[in-house]
MOPAC internal coordinates of N, CA, C and O (Angstrom, degrees):
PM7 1SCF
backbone

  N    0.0000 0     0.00 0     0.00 0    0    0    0
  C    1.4467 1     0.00 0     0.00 0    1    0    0
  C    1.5186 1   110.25 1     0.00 0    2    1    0
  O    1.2310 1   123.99 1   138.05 1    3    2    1
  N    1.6363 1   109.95 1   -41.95 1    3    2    1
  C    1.3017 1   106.65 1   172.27 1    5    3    2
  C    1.6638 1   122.56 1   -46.40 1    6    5    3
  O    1.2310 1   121.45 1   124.93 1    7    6    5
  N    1.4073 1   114.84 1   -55.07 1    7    6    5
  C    1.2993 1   126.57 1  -175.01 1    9    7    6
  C    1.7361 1   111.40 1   -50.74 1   10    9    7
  O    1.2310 1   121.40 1   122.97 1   11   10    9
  N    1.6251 1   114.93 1   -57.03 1   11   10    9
  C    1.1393 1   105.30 1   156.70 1   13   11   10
  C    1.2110 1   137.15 1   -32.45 1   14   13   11
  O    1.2310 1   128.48 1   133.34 1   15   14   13
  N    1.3534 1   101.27 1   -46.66 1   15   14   13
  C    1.8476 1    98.07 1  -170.20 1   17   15   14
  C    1.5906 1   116.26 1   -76.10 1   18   17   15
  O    1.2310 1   132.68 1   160.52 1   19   18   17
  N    1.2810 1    93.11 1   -19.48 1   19   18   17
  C    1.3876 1    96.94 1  -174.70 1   21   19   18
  C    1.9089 1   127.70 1  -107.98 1   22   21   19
  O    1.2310 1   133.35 1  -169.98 1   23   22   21
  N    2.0017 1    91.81 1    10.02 1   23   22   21
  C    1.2951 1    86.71 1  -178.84 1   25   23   22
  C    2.1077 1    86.74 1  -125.82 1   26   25   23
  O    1.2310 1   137.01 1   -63.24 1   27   26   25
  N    1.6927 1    84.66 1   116.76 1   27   26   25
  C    1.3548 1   103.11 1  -176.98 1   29   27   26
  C    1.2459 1   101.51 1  -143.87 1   30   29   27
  O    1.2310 1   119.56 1   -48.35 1   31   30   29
  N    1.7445 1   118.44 1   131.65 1   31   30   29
  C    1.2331 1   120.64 1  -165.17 1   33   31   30
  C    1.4512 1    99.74 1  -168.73 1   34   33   31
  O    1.2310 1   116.51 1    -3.29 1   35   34   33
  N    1.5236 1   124.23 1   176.71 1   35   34   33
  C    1.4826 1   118.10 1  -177.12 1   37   35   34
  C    1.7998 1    86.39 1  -112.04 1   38   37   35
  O    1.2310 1   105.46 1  -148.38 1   39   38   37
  N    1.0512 1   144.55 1    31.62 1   39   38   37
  C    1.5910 1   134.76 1  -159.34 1   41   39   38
  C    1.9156 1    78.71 1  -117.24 1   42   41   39
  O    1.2310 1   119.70 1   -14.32 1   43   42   41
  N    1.9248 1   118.18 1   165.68 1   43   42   41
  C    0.8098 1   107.21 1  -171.20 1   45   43   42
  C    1.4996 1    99.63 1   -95.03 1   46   45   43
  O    1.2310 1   115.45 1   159.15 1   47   46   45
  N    1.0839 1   126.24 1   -20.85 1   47   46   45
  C    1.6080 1   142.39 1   178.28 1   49   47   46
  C    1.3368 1    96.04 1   -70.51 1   50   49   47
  O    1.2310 1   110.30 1   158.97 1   51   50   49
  N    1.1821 1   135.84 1   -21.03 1   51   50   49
  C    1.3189 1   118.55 1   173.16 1   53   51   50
  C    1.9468 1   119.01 1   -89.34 1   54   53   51
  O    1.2310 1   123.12 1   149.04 1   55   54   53
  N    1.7097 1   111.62 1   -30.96 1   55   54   53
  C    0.7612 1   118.97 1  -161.24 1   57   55   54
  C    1.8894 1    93.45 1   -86.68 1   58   57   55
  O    1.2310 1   117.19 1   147.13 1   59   58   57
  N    1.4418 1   122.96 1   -32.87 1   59   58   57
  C    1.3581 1   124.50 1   171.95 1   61   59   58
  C    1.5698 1   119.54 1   -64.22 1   62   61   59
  O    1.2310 1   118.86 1   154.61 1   63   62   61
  N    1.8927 1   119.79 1   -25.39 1   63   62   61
  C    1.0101 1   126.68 1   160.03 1   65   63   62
  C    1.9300 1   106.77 1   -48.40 1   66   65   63
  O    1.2310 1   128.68 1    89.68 1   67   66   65
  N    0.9130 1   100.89 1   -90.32 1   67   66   65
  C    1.4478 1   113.99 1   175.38 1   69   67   66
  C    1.2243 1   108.58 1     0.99 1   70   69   67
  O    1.2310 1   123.62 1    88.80 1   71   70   69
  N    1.6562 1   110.66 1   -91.20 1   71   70   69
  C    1.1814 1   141.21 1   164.67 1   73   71   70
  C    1.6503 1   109.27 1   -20.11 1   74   73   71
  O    1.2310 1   124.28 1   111.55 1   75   74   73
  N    1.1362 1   109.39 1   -68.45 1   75   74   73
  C    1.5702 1   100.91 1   161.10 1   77   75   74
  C    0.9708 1   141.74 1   -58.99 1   78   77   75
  O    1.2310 1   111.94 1   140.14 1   79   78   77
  N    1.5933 1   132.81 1   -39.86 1   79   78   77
  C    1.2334 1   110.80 1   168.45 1   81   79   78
  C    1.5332 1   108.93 1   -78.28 1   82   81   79
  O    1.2310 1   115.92 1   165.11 1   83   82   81
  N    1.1115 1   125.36 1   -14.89 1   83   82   81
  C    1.7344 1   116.23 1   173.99 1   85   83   82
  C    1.4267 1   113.69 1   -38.37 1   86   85   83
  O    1.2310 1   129.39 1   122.97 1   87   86   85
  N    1.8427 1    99.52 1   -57.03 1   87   86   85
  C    1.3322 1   103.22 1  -171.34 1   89   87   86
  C    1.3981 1   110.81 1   -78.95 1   90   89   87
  O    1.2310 1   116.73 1   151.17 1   91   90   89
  N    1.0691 1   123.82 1   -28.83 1   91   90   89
  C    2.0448 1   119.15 1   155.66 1   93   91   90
  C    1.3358 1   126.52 1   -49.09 1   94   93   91
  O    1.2310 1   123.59 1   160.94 1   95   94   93
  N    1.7207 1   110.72 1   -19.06 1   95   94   93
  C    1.6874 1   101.31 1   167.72 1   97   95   94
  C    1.3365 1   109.12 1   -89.49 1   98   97   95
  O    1.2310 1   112.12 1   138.19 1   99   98   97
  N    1.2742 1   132.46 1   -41.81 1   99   98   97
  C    1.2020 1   144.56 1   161.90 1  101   99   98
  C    1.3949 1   108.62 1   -26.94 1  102  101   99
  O    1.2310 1   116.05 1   120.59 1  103  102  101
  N    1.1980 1   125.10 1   -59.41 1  103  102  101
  C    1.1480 1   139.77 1   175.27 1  105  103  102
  C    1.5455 1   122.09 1   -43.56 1  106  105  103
  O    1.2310 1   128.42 1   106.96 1  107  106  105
  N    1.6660 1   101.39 1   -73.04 1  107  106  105
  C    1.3779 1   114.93 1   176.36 1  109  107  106
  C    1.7889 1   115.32 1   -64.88 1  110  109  107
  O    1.2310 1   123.00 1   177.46 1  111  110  109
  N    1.2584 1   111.85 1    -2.54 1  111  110  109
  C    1.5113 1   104.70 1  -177.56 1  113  111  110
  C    1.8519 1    84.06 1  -107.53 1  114  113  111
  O    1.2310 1    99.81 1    95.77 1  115  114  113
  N    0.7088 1   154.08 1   -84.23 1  115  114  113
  C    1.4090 1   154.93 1   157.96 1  117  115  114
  C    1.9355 1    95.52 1    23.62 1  118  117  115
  O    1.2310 1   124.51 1    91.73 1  119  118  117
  N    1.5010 1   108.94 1   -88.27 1  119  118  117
  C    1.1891 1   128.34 1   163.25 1  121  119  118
  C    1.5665 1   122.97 1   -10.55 1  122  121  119
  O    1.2310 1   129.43 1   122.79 1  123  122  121
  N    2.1488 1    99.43 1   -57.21 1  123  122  121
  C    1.3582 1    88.95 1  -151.83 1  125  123  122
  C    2.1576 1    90.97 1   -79.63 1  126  125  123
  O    1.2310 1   131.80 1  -172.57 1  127  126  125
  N    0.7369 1    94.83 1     7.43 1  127  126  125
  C    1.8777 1    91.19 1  -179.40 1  129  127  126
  C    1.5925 1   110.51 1   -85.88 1  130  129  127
  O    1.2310 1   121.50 1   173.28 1  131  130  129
  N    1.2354 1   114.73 1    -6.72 1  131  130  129
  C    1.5430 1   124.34 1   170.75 1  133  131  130
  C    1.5225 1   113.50 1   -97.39 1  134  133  131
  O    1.2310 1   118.37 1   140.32 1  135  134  133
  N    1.3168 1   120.72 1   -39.68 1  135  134  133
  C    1.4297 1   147.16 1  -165.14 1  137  135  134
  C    1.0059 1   112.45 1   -82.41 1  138  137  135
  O    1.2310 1   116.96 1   129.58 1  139  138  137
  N    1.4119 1   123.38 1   -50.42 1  139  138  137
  C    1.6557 1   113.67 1  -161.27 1  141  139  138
  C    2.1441 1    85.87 1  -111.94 1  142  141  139
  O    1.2310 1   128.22 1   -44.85 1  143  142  141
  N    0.9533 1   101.78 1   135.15 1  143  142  141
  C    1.9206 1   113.35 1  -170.35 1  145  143  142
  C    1.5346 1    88.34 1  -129.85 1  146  145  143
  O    1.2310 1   111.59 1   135.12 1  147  146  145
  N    1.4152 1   133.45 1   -44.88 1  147  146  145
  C    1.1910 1   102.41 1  -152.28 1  149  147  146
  C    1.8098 1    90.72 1  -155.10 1  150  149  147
  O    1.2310 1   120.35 1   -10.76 1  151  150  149
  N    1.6052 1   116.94 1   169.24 1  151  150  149
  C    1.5525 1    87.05 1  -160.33 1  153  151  150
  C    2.2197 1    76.60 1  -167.66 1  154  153  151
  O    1.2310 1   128.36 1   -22.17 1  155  154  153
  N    1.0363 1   101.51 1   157.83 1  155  154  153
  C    1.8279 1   106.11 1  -144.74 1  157  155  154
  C    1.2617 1    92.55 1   -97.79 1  158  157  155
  O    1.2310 1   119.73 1   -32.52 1  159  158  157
  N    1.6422 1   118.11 1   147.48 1  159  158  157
  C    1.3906 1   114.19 1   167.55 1  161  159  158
  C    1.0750 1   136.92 1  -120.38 1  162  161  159
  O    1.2310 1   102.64 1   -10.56 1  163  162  161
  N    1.1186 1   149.43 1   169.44 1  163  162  161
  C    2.2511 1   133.65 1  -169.21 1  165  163  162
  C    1.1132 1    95.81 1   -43.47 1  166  165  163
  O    1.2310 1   131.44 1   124.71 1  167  166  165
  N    1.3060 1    95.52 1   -55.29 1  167  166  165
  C    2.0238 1    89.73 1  -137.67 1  169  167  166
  C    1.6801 1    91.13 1   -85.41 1  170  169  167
  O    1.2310 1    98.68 1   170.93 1  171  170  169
  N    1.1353 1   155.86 1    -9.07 1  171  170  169
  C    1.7371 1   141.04 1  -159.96 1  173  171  170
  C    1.6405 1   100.52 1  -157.40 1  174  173  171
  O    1.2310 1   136.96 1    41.57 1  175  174  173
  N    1.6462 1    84.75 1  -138.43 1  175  174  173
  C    1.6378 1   110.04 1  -164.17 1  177  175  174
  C    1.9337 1    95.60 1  -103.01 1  178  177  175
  O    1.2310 1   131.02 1   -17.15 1  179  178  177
  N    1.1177 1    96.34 1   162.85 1  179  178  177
  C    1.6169 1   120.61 1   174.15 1  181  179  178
  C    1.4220 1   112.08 1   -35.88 1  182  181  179
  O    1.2310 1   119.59 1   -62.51 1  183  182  181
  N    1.3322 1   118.39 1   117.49 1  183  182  181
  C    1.2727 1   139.23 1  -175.96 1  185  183  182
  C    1.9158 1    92.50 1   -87.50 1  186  185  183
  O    1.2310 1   114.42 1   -22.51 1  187  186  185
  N    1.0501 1   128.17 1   157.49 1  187  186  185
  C    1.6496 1   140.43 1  -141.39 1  189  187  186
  C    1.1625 1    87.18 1  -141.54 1  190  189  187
  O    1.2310 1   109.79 1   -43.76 1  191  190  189
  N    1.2585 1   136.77 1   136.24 1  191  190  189
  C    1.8983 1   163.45 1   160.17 1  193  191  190
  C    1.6635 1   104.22 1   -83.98 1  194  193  191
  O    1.2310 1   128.62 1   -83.62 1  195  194  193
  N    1.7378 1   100.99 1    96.38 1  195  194  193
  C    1.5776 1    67.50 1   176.24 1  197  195  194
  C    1.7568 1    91.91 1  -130.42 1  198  197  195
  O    1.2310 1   124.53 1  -128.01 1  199  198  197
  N    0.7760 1   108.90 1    51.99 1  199  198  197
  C    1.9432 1   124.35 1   156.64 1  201  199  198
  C    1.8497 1   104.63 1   152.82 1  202  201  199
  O    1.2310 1   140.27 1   -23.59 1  203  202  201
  N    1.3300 1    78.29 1   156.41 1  203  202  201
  C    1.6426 1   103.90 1  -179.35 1  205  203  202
  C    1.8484 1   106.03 1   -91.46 1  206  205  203
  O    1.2310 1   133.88 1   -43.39 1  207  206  205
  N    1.1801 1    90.78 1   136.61 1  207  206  205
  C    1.5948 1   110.01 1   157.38 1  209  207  206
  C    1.7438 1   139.68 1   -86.97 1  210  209  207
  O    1.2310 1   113.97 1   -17.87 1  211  210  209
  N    1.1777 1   129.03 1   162.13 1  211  210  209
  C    1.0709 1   121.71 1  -178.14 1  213  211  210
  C    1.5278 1   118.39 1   -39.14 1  214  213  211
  O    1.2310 1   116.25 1   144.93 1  215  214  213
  N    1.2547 1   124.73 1   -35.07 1  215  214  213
  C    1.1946 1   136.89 1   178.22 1  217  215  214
  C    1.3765 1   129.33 1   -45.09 1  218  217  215
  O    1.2310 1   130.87 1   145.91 1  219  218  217
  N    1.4689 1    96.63 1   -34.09 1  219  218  217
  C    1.4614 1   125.19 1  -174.27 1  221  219  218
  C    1.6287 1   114.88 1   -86.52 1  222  221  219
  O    1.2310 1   127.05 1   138.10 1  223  222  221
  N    1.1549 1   104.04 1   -41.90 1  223  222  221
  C    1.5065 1   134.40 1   172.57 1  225  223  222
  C    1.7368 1   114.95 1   -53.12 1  226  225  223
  O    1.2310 1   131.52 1   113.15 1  227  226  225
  N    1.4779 1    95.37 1   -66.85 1  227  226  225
  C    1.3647 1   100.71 1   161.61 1  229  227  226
  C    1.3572 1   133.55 1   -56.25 1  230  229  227
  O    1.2310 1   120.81 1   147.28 1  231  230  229
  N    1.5313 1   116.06 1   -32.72 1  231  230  229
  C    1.6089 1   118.52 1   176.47 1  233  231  230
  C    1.6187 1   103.09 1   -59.40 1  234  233  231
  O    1.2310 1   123.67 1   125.54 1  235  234  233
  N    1.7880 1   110.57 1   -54.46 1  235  234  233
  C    1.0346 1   109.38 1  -172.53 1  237  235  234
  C    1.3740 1   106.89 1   -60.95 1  238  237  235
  O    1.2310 1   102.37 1   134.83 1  239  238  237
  N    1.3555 1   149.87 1   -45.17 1  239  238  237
  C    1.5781 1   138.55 1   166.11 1  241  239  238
  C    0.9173 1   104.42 1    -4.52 1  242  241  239
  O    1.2310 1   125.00 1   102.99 1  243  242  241
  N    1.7959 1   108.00 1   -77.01 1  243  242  241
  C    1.4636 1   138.92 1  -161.63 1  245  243  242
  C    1.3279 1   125.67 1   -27.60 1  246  245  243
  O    1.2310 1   132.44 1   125.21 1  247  246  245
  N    1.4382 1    93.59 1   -54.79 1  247  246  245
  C    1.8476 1   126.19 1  -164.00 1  249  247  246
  C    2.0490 1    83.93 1   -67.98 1  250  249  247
  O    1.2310 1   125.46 1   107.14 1  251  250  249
  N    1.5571 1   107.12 1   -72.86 1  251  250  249
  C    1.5372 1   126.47 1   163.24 1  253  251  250
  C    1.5608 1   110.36 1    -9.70 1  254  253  251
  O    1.2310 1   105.86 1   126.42 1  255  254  253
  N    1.4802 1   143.84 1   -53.58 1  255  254  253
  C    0.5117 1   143.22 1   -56.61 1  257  255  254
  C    1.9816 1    95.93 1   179.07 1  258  257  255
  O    1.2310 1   132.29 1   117.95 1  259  258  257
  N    1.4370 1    93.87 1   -62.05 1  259  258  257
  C    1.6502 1   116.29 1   163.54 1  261  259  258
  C    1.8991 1   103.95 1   -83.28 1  262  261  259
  O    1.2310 1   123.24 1   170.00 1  263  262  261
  N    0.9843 1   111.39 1   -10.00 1  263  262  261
  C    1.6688 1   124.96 1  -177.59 1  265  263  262
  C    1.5252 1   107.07 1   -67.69 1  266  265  263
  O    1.2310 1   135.29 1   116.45 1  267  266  265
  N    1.9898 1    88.02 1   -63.55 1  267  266  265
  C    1.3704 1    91.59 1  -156.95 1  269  267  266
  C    1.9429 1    86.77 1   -84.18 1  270  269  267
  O    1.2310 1   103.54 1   156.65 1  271  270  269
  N    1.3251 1   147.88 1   -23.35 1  271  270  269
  C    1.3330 1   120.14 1  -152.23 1  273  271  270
  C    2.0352 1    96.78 1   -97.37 1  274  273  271
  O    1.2310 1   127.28 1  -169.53 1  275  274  273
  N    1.5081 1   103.60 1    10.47 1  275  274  273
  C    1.4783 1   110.02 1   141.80 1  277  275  274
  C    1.4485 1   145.62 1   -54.66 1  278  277  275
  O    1.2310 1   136.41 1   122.46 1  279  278  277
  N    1.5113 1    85.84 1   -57.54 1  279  278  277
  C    1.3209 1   105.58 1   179.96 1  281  279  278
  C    1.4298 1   112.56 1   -80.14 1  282  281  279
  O    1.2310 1   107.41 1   159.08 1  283  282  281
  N    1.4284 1   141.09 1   -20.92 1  283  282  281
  C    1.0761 1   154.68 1   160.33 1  285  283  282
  C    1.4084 1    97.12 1   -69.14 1  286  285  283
  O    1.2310 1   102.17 1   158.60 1  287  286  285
  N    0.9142 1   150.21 1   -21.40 1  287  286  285
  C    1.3408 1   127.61 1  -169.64 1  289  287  286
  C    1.2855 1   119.76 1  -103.72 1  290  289  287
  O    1.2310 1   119.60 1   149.09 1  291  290  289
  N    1.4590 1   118.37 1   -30.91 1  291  290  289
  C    1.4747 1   142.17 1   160.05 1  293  291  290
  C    1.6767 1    97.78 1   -65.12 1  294  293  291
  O    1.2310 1    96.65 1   171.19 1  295  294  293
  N    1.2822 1   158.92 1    -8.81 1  295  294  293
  C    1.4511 1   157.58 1   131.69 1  297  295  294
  C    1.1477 1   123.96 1   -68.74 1  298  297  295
  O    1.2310 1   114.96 1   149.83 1  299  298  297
  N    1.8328 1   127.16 1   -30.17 1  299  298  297
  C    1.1588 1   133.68 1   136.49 1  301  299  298
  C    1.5824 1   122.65 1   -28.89 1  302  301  299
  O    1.2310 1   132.24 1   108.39 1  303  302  301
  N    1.3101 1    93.97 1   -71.61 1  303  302  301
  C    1.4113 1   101.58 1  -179.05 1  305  303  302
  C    1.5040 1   111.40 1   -72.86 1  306  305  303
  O    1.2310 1    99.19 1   135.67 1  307  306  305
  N    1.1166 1   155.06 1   -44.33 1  307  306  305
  C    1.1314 1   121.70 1   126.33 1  309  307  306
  C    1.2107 1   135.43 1    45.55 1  310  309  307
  O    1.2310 1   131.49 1    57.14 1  311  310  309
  N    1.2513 1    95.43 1  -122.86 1  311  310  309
  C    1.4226 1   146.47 1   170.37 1  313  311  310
  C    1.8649 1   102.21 1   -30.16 1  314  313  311
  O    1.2310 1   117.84 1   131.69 1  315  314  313
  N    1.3318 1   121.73 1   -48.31 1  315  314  313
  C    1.6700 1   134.14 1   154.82 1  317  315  314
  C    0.8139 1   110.10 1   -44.15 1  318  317  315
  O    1.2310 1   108.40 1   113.24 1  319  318  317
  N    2.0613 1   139.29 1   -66.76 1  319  318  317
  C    1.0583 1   127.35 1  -176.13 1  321  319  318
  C    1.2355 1   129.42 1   -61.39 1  322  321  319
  O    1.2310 1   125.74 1   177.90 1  323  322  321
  N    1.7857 1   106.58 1    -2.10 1  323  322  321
  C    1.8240 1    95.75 1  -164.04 1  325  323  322
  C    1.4225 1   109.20 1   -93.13 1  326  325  323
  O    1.2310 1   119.44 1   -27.27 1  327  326  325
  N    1.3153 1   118.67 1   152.73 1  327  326  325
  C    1.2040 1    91.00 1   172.12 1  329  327  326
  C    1.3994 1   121.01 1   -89.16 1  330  329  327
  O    1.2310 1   113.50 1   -15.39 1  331  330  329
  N    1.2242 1   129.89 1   164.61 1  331  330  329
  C    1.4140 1   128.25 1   172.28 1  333  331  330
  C    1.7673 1   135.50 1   -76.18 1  334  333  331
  O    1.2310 1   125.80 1   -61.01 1  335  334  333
  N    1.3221 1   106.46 1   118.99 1  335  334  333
  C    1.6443 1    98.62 1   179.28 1  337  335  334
  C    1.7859 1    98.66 1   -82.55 1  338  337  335
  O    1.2310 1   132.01 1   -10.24 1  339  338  337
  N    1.3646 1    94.42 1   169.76 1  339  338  337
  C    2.0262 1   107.70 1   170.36 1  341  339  338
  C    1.4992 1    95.93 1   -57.09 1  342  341  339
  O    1.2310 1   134.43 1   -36.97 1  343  342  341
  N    1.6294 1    89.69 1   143.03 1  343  342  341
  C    1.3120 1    78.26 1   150.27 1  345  343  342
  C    1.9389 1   119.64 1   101.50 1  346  345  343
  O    1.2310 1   127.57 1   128.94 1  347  346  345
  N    2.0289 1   103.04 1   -51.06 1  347  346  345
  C    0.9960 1   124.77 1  -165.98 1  349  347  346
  C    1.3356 1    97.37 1   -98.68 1  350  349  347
  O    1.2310 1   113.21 1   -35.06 1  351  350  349
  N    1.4530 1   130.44 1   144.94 1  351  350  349
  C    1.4003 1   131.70 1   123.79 1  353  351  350
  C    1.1896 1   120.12 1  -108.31 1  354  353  351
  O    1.2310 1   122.87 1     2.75 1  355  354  353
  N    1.4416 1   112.11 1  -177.25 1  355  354  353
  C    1.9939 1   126.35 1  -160.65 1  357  355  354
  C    1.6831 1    88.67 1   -82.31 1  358  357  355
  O    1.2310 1   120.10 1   180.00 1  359  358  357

């Protein structure tokens, strides 16, 4: 998510960076709710996942979230380079 947010540029390699890792956090938080079930504790054997909390919810927003103010921003920018007819806005 970091990389997204922070790779913003008018170049097209920059704007497909973005775009990609957006949809790779999206991805990997999606993922880790299938993937990780159960997770080890001091004292014994494997403690069991058996629902998510707000915590979880919110990351995924997050990820959601850095997605969409991607894709808005690459239409932003855009939207700058064009030029304008009468009449029209972006």
């Amino acid at each position: 998510m970091l990389l997204a947010a922070l790779t913003t540029g008018r170049s097209a390699l920059t704007r497909a960076l973005s775009l990609g890792s957006a949809f790779a956090a999206v991805a990997l938080v999606i993922v880790t709710a299938f993937s990780f079930t159960s997770f080890w504790m001091d004292g014994g054997g494997p403690g069991i996942v058996c629902g998510f909390g707000p915590g979880y919810y919110l990351w995924l927003a997050c990820s959601v979230l850095v997605l969409l103010a991607s894709l808005f921003e690459t239409d932003r920018e855009k939207c700058a380079t064009r030029p304008e007819r009468p009449g029209r806005t972006c």
